[in-house]
C-alpha positions in Angstrom: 0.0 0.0 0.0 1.3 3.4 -0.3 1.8 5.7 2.3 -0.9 8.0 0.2 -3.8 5.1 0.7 -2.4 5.0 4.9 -3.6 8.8 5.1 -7.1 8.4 3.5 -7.7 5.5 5.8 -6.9 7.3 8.8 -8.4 10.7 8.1 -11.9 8.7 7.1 -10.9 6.6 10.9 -10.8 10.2 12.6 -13.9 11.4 10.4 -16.0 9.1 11.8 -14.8 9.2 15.5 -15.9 12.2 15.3 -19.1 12.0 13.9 -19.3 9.6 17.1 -18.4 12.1 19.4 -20.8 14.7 18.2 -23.5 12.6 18.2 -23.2 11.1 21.5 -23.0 14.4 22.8 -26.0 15.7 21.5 -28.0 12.6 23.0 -27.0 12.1 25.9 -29.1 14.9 27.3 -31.4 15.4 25.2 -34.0 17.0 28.4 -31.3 19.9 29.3 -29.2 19.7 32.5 -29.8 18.1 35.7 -31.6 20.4 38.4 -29.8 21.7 41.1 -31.1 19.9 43.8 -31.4 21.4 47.6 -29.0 19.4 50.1 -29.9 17.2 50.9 -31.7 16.0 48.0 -29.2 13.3 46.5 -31.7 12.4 43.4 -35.1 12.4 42.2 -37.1 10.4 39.3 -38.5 11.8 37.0 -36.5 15.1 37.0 -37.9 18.4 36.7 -39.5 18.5 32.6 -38.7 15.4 31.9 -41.5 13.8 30.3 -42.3 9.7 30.9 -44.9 7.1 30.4 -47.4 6.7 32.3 -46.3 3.1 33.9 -43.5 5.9 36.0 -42.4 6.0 39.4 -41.6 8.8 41.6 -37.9 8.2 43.4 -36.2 10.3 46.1 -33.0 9.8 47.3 -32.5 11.4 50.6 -29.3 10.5 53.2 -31.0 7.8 55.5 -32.3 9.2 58.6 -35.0 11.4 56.8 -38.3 10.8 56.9 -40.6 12.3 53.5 -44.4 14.1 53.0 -45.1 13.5 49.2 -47.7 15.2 47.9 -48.5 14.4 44.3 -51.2 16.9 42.1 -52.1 19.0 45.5 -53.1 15.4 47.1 -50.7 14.4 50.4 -50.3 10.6 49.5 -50.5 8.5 52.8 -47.3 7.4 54.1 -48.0 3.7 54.2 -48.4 4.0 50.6 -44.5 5.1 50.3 -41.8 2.7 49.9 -38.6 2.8 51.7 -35.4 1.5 51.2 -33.7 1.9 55.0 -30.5 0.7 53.7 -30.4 3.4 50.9 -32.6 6.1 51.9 -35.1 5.7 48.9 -38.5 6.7 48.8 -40.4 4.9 46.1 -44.2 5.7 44.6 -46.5 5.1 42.1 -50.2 5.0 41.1 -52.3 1.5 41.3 -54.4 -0.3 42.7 -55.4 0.2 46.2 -53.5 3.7 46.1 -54.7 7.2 46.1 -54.3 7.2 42.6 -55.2 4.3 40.1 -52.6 5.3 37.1 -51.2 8.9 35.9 -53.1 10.7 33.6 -51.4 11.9 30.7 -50.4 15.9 30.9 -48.1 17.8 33.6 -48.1 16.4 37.3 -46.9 18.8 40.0 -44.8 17.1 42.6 -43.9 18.2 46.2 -41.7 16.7 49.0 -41.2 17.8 52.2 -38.3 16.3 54.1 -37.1 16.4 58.1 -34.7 14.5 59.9 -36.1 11.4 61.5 -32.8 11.5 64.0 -30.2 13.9 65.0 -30.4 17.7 64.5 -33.3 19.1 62.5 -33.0 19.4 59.2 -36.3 19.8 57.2 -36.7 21.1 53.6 -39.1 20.9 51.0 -38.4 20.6 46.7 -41.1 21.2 43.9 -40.9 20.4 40.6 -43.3 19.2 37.4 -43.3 16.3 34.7 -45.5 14.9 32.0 -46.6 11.5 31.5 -47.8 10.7 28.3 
């Protein structure tokens, strides 16, 4: 081969690395930036905007020791129907059956939690945000 076919093959090589890189770029956030959250609010699911289907979750990931009110659409959800993770510090919810909310309806929900430390010094706080379900 000459050296002139060696050049071609490696200018087409970084061509399409990056094409690559552009385009994993450009998808990998495709819903803007992550929130800043309040501490100590490690996480939450779905994030502010975001827009999901309707079989979603809600997720909160607070420190362990904190104890959550969630109130979903201006409705306080009971606490027995929250789960937690005590090794984690994850509060899980969703719609169904036997819950204050049979499924999401499509369109914007409005999400509230209220946090406070369940041990230890006092540390409440409270975050707000919105998503669509579709």
């Amino acid at each position: 081969m000459h050296p002139r076919t060696y050049r071609l093959i490696y200018a087409a090589l970084a061509a399409a690395l990056a094409v690559t890189v552009v385009f994993a770029m450009l998808l990998s956030n495709q819903q803007g930036e992550a929130p800043d959250l309040p501490t100590p609010l490690e996480a939450i699911t779905p994030g502010p905007n975001e827009q999901v289907l309707r079989q979603a979750f809600l997720q909160i990931d607070l420190p362990i020791g904190y104890e959550i009110e969630l109130i979903v659409d201006n409705f306080a959800i009971p606490a027995d129907e929250i789960g937690y993770v005590a090794g984690t510090g994850v509060f899980t919810w969703s719609p169904g059956e036997g819950r204050s909310f049979l499924e999401w309806t499509p369109g914007p929900h409005e999400i509230l939690v209220r946090w406070k430390t369940s041990v230890g010094l006092p540390d409440p706080g409270e975050f707000s945000w919105t998503f669509r379900t579709y």
